[in-house]
N, C-alpha and C positions, 0 to 999 in steps of 0.2 A: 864389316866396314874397316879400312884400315886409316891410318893416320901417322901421319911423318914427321919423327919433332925436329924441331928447324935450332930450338933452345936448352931443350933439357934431354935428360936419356930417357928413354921410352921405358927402362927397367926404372928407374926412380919413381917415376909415374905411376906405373903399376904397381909397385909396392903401397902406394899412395891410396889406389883406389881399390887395392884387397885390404885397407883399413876401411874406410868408407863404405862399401859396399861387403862385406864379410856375409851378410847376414841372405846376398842374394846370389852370392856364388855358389853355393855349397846345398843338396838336399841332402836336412837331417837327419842325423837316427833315429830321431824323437816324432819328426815328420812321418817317416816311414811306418813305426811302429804304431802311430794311430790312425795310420788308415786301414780302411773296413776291404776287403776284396772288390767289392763294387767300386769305393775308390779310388783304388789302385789304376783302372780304369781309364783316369781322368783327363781329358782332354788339355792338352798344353796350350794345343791357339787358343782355346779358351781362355785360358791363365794369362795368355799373353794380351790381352786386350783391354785386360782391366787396368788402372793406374794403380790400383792397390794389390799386388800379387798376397797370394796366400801360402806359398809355399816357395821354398829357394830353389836355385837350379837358374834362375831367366836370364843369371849374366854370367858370361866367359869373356875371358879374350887371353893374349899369345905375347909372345914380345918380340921381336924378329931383333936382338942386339946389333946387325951387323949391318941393316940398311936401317936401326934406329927406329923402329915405327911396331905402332901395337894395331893388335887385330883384336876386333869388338863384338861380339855376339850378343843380340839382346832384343826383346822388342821396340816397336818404332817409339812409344812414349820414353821407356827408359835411355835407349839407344841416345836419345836425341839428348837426355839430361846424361848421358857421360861422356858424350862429344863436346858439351859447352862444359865441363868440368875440364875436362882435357885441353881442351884450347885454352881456357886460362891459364892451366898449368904451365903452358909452354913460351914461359914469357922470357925477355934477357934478363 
């Protein structure tokens, strides 16, 4: 999904919500190293349906500086809570 700031710069923003969200952008070292082969496995749509993820990786997004607007990767639960994050940010 993308999104087009009308008020702030889309790089502010994102800096914003790689504080807030840090902990779901990123799959750890520490993640990696304790899973078992079996699951290594693991199914992501899976992952992606719960409200409670167990492991990082479910959110990404871009910053396109030049038409101003970020691009959002994520599932529809979390999706939707960094879209209404985002729209407030983008106030005068």
């Amino acid at each position: 999904v993308t999104y087009r700031f009308q008020h702030r710069k889309a790089s502010v923003v994102a800096k914003a919500l790689e504080g807030v969200y840090q902990d779901l952008l990123r799959f750890s070292e520490r993640n990696l190293s304790n899973m078992s082969y079996r699951n290594s496995s693991f199914n992501r749509n899976i992952a992606a349906t719960t409200s409670s993820p167990e492991y990082q990786g479910l959110l990404s997004f871009s910053v396109d500086d030049q038409a101003n607007l970020i691009i959002v990767s994520a599932p529809k639960y979390l999706l939707e809570e960094v879209l209404k994050l985002v729209e407030s940010m983008d106030t005068p």
